[in-house]
C-alpha positions as CSV (number, residue, x, y, z in Angstrom):
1,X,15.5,18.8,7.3
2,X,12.2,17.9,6.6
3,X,10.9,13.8,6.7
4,X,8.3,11.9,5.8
5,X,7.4,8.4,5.7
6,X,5.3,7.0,2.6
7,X,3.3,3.7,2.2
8,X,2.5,2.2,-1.1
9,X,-0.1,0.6,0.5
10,X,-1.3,-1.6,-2.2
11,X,1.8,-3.7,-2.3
12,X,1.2,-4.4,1.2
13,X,0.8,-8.5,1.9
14,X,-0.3,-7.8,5.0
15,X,2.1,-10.0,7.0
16,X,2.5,-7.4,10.0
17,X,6.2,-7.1,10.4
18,X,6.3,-3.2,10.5
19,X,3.5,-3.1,13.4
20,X,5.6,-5.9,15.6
21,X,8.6,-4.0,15.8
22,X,7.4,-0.2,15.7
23,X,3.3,-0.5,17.3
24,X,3.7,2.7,18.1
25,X,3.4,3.9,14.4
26,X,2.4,1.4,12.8
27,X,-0.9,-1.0,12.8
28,X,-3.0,-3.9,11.1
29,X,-6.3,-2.6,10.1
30,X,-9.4,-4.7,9.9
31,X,-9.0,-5.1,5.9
32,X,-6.1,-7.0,7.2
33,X,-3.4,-4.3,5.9
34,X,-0.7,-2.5,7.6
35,X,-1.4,1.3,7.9
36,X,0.9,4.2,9.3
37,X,-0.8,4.5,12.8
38,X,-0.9,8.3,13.3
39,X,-2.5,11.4,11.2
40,X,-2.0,11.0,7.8
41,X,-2.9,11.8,4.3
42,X,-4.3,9.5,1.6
43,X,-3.4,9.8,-2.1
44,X,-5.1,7.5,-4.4
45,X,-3.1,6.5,-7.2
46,X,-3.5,4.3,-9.9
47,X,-1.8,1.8,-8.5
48,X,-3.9,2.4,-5.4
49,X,-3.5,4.0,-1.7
50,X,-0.7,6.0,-1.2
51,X,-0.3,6.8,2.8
52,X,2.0,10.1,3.5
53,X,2.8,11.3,6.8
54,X,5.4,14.4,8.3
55,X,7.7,13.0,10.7
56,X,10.3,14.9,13.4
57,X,13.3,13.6,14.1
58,X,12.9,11.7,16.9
59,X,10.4,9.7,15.2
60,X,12.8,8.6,12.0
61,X,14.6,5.7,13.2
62,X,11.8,4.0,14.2
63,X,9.8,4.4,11.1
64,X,13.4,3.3,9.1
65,X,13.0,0.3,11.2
66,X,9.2,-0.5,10.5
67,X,10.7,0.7,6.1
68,X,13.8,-1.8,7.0
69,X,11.9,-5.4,8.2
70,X,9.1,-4.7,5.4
71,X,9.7,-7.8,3.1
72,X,7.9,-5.9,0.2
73,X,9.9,-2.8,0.6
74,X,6.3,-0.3,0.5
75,X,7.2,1.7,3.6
76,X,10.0,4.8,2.8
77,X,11.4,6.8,4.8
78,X,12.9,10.3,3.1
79,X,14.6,13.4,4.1
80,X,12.8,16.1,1.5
């Protein structure tokens, strides 16, 4: 089944939790904002940046732990 992972990047507060515990997928950009690490697309909303990105299997439970440890709750994680 099909996954992706999607940021709501605006609510982001910046405070780095998902890029400690998953660096591999996750990283702090210079704007100071957590951003999903590999390819991805942008949508802008008008609520603001909305980060998408395809994910395979072996690379869901870590993005659920990066979604899980995010104390604003902007990073999901779903099976289409």
């Amino acid at each position: 089944m099909p996954l992706t992972v999607v940021h709501e990047r605006w609510k982001c507060i910046a405070c780095g939790a998902c890029a400690a515990v998953e660096p591999d997928n996750w990283e702090m950009k210079p704007d100071t904002f957590a951003s999903i690490k590999k390819e991805h697309k942008v949508e802008q909303k008008p609520e603001g940046a909305l980060e998408v990105r395809e994910l395979t299997e072996a690379e869901k439970a870590s993005n659920q732990t990066a979604e899980s440890v995010c104390p604003v709750q902007c990073i999901h994680v779903y099976e289409k």
